[in-house]
Backbone as a ProteinNet text record, in pm:
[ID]
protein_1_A
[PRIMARY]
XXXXXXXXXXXXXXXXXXXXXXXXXXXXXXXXXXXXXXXXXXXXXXXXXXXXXXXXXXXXXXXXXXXXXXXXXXXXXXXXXXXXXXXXXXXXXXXXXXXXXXXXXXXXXXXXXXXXXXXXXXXXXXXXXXXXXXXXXXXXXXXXXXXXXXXXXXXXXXXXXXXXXXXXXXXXXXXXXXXXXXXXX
[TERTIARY]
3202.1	3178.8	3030	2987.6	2829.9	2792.8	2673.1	2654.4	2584.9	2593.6	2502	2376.4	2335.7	2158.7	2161.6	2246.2	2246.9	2241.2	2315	2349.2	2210.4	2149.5	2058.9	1945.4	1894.4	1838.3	1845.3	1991.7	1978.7	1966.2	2009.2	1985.9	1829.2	1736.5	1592.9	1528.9	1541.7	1508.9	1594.2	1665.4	1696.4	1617	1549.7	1517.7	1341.9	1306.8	1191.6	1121.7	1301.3	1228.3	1129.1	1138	1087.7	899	910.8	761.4	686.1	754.1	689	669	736.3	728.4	612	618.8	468.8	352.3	340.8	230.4	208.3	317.4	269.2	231.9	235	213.8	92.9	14.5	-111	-197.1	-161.5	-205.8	-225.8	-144.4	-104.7	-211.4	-252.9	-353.1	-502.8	-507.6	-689.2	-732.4	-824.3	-932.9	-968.7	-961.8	-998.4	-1142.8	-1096.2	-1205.1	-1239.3	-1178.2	-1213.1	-1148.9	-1193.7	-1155.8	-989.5	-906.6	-776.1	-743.2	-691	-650.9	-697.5	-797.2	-931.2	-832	-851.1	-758.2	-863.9	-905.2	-959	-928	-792.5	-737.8	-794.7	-821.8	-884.6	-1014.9	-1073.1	-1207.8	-1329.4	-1468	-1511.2	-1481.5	-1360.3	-1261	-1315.4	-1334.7	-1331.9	-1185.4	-1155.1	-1064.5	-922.2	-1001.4	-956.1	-925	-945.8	-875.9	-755.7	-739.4	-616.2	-483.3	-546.5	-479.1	-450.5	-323.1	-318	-327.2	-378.4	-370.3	-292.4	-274.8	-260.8	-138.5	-95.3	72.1	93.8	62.8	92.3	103.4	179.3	230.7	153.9	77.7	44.3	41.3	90.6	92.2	-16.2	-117.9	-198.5	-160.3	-126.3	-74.2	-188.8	-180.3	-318.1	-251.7	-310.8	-350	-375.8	-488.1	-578.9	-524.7	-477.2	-410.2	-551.7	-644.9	-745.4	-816.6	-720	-808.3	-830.7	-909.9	-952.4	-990.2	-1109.2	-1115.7	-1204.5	-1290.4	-1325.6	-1220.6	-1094.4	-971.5	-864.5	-884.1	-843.2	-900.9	-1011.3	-1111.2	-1103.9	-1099.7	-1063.2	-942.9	-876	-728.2	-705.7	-757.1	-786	-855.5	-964	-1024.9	-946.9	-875.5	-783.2	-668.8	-627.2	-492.7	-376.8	-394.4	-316.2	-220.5	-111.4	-72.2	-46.8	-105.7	-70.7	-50.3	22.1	15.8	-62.7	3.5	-12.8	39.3	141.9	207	162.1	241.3	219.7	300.4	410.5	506.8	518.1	598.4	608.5	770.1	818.4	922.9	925.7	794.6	766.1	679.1	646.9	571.3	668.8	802.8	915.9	970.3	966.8	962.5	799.6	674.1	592.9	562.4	449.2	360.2	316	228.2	127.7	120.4	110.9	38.4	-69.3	-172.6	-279.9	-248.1	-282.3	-251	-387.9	-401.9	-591.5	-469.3	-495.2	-502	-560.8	-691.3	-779.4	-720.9	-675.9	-617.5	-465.4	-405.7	-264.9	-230.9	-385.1	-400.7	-388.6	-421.1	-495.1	-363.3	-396.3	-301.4	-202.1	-193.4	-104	-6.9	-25.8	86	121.1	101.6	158.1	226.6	184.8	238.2	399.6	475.6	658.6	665.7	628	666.7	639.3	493.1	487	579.9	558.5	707.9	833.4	876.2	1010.9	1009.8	897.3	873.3	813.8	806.3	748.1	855.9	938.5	1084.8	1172.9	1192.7	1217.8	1227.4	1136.9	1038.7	915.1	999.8	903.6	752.8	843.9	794.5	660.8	668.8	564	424.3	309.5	201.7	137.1	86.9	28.6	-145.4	-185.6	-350.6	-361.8	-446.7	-462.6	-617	-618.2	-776.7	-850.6	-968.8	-973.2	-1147.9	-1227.9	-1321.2	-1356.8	-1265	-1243.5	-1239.3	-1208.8	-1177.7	-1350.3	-1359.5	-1488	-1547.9	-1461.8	-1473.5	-1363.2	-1315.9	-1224	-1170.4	-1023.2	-972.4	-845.6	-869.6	-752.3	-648.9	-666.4	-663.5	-481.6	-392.4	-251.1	-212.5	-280.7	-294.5	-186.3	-190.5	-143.9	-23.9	38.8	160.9	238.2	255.8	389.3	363.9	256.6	145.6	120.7	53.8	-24.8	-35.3	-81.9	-132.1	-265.2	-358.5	-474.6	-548.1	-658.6	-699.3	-892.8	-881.7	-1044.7	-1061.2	-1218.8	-1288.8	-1315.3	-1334.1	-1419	-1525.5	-1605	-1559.4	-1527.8	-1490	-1440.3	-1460.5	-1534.3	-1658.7	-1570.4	-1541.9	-1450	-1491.6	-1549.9	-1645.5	-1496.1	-1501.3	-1474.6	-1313.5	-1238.3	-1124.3	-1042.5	-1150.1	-1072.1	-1094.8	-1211.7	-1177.5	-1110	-1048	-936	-801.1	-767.8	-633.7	-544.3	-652.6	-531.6	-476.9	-559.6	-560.9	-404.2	-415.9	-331.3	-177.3	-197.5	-73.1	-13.9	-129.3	-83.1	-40	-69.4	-5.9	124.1	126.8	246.3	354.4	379.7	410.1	480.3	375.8	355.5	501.9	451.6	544.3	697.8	695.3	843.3	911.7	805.9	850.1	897.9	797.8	834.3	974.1	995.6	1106.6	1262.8	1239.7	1293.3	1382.3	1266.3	1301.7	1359.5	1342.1	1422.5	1528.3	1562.2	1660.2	1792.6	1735.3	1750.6	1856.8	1735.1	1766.7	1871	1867.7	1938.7	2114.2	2106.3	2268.5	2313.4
-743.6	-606.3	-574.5	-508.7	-492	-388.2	-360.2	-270.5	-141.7	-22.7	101	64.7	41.8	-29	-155.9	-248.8	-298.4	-233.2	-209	-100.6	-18.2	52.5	119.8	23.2	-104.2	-206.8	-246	-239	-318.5	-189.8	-68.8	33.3	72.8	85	22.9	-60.2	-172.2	-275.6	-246.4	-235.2	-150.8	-76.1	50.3	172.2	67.6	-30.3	-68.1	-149.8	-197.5	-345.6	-275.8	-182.9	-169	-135.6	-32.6	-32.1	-157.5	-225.9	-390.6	-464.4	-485	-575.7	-539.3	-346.8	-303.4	-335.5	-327.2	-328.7	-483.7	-596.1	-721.8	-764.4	-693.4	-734.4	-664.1	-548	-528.1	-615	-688	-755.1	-905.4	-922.8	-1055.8	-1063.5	-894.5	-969.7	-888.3	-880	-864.1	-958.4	-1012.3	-1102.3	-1154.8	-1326.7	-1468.2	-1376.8	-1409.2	-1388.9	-1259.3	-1164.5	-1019.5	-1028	-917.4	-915.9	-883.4	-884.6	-840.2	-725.7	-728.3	-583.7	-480.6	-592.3	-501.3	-566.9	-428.4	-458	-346.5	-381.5	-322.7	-202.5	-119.5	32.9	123.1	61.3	81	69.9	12.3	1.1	99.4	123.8	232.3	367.6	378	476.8	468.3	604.6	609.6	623.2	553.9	540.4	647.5	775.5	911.1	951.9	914.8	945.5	883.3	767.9	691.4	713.8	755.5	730.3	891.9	994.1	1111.3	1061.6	1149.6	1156.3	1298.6	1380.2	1507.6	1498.1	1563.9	1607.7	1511.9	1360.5	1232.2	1258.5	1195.9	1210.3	1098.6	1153.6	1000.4	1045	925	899.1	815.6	896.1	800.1	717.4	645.2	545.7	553.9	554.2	562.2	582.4	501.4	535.9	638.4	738.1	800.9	906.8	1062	1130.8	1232.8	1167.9	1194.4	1091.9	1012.7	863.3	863.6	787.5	787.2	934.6	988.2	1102.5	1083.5	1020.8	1035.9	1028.8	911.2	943.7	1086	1133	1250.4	1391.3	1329.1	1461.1	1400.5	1267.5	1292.5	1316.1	1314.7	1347.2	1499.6	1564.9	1726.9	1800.5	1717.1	1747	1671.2	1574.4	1528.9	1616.4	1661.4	1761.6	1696.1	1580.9	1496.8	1547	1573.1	1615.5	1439.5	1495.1	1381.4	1455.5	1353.3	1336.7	1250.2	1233.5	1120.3	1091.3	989.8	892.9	816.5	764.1	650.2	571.9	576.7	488.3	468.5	395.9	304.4	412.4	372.9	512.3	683.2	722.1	858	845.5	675.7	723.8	755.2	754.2	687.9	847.7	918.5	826	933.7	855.1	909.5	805.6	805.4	809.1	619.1	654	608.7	612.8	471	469.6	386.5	461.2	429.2	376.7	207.5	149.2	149.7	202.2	214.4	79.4	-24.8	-153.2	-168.9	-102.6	-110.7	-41.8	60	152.4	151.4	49.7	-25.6	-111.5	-214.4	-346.2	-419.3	-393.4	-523.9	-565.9	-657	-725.9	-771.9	-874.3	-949.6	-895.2	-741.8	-623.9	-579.6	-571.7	-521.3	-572.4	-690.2	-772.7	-755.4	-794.8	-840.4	-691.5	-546.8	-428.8	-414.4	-458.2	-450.2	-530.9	-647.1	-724	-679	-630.2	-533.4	-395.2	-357.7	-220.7	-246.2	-403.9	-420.7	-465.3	-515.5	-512.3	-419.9	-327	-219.6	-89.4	-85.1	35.4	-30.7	-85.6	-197.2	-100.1	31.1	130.3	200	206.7	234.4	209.7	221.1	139.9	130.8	10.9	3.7	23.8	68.9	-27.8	-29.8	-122.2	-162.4	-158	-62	-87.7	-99.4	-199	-234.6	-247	-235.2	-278.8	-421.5	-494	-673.6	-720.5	-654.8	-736.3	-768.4	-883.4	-885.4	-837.1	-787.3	-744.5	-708	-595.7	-502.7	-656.4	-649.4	-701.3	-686.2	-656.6	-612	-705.7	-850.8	-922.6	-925.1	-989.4	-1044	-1126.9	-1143	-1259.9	-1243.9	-1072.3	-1022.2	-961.6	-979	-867.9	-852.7	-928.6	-938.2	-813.4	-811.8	-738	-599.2	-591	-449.9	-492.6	-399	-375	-404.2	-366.8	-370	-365.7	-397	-420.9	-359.8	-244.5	-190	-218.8	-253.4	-263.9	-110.8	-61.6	36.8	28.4	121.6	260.5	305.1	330.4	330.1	453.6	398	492	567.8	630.8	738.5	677.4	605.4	532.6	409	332.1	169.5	266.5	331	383.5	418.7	525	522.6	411.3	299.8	192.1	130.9	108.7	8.3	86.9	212.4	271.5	169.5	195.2	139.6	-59.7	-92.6	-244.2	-169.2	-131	-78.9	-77.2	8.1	78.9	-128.4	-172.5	-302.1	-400.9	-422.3	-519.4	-426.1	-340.2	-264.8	-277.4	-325	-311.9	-480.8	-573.2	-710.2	-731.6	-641.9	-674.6	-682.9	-556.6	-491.9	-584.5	-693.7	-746.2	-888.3	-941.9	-1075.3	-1037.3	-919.7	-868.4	-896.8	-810.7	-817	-971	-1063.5	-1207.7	-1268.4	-1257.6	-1286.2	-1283.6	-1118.7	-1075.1	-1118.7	-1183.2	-1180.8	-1366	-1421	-1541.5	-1608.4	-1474.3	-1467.3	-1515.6	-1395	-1317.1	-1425.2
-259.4	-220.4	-231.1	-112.9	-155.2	-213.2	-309.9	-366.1	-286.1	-305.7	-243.2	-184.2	-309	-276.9	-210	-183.2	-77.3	99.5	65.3	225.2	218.1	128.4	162.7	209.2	135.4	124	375.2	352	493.1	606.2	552.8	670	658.7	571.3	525.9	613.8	613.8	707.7	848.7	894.2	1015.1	1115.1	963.8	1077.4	1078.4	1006.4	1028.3	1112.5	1146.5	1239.4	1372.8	1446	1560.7	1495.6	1394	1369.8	1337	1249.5	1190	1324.6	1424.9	1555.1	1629.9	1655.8	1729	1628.5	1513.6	1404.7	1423.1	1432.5	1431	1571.9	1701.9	1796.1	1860.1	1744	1820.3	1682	1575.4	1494.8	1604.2	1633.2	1697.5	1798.1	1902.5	1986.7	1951	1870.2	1836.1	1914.2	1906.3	1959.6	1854.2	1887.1	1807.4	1718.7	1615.9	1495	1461.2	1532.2	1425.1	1304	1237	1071.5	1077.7	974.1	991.2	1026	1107.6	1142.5	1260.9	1314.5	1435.7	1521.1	1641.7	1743.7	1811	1980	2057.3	2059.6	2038.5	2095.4	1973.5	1839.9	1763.6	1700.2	1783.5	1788.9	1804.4	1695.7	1674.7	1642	1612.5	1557.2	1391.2	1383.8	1181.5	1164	1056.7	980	999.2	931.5	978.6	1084.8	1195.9	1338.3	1412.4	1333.8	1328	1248.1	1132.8	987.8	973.6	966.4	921.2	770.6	661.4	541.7	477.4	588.6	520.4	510.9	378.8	414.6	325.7	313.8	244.8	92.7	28.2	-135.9	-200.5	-305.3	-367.5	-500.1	-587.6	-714.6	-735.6	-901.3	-959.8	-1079.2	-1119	-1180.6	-1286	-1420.3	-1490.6	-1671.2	-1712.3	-1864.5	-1914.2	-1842.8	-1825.4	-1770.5	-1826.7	-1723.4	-1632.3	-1666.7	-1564.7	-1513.5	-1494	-1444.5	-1259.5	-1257.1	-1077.4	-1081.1	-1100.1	-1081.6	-900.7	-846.6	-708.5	-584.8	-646.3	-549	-561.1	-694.6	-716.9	-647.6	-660.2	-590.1	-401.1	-354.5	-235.8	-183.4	-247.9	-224.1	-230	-305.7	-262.4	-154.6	-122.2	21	147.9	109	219	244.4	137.3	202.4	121.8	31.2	10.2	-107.9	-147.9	-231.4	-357.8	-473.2	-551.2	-726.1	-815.3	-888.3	-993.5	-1139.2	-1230.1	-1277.9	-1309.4	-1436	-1495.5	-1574.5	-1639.1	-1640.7	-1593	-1531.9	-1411.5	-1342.1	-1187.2	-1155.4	-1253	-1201.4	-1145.4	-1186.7	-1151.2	-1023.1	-959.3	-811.9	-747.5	-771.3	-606.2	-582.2	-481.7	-388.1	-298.7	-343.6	-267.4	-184.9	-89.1	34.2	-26.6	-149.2	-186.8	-338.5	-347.8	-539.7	-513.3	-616.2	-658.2	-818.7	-835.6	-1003.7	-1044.6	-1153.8	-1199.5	-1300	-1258.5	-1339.8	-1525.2	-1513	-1657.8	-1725.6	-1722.2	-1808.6	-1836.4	-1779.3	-1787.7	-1900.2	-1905.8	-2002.1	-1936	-1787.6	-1745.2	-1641.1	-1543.7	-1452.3	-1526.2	-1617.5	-1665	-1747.4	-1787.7	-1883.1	-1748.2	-1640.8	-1533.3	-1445.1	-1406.9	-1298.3	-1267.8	-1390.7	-1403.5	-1312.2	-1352.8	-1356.5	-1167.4	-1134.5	-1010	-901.5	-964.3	-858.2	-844.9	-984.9	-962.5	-846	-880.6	-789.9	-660	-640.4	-472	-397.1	-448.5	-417.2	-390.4	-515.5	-514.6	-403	-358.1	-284.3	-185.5	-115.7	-48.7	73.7	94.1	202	113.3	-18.3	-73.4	-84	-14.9	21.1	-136.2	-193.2	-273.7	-248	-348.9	-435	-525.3	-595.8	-710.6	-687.5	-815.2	-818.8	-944.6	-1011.5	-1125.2	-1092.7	-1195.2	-1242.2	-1229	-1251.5	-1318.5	-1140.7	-1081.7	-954.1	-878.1	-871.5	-827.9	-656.3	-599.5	-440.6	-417.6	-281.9	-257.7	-210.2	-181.7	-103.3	-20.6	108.7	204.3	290.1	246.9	309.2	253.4	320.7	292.6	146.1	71.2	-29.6	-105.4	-149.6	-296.1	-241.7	-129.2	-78	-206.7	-277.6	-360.4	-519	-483.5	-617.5	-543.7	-435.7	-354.4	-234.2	-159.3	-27.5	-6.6	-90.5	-110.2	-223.9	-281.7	-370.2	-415.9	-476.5	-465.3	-606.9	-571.9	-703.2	-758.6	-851.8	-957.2	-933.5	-932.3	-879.4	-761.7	-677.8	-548.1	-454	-408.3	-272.4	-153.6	-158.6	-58.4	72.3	117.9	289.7	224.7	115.4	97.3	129.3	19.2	38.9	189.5	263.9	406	513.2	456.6	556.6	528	392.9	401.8	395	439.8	419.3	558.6	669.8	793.3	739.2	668.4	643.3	521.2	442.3	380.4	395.9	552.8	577.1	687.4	717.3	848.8	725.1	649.6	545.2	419	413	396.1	469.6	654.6	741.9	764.4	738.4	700.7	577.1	464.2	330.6	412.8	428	488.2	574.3	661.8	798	714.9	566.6	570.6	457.4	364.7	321.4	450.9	510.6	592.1	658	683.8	721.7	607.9	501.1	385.4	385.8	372.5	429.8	441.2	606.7	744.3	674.8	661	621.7	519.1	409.2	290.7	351.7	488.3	531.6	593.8
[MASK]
+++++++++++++++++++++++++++++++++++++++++++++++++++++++++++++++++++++++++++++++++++++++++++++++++++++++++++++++++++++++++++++++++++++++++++++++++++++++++++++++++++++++++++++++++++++++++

């Protein structure tokens, strides 16, 4: 007999397959050697003209119940409604978590908690952002961990260029979830 959260799990992946297929098929034809995620229809576009932010829910994840204070403060001029926890249970079900990592104890007190919750809440776009990380990184590496990855302190220019890389490997998670899945059944 399958469980609830199964069924929710597969009507989930359902309503997603059509967005993950368009997201992987204007991924698919960028042009040989742009960075991830550059695709001509998007090209010279700021960040912001692509990407709505307003309206969006985000949880700050933090030690610190004033931690990330420059994403806090852009998230008020964005329109963005957010919070703070200190648990992974009080992001769900928003937009967006922001993990201030340092004020956690570090990747390795966190990790078990994030894999449960990337599983979990797969629609949830992650970042992780830490001091310790030696360069942002938006690239596919860490799906299983985040979406994306900013160093400390984090420059409101570095933040909205990597939101769309964000939301296309969020999109990525869901699609190779999905094939799992798919494969599991």
């Amino acid at each position: 007999m399958r469980s609830t959260m199964e069924n929710v799990v597969d009507r989930l992946f359902a309503s997603l397959r059509p967005s993950v297929s368009l997201m992987n098929r204007l991924y698919a034809s960028r042009p040989s050697g742009a960075p991830h995620g550059a695709h001509p229809a998007l090209a010279g576009l700021p960040p912001a003209m692509f990407l709505p932010v307003s309206g969006k829910r985000l949880c700050i994840l933090s030690g610190d119940p004033e931690g990330c204070p420059r994403i806090r403060r852009w998230a008020q001029e964005m329109g963005v409604e957010f919070h703070n926890a200190s648990t992974l249970e009080a992001a769900v079900p928003d937009d967006w978590l922001i993990v201030d990592v340092d004020t956690l104890g570090g990747i390795t007190a966190i990790v078990d908690d994030l894999l449960r919750f990337r599983l979990c809440w797969p629609g949830v776009e992650v970042i992780l952002v830490s001091a310790e990380f030696d360069t942002d990184d938006t690239s596919a590496e860490r799906l299983a961990l985040s979406d994306i990855s900013l160093r400390l302190p984090v420059t409101m220019s570095r933040l909205e260029a990597a939101l769309p890389e964000m939301v296309i490997n969020n999109l990525a998670w869901q699609d190779r979830l999905s094939e799992l899945h798919l494969a599991a059944s």
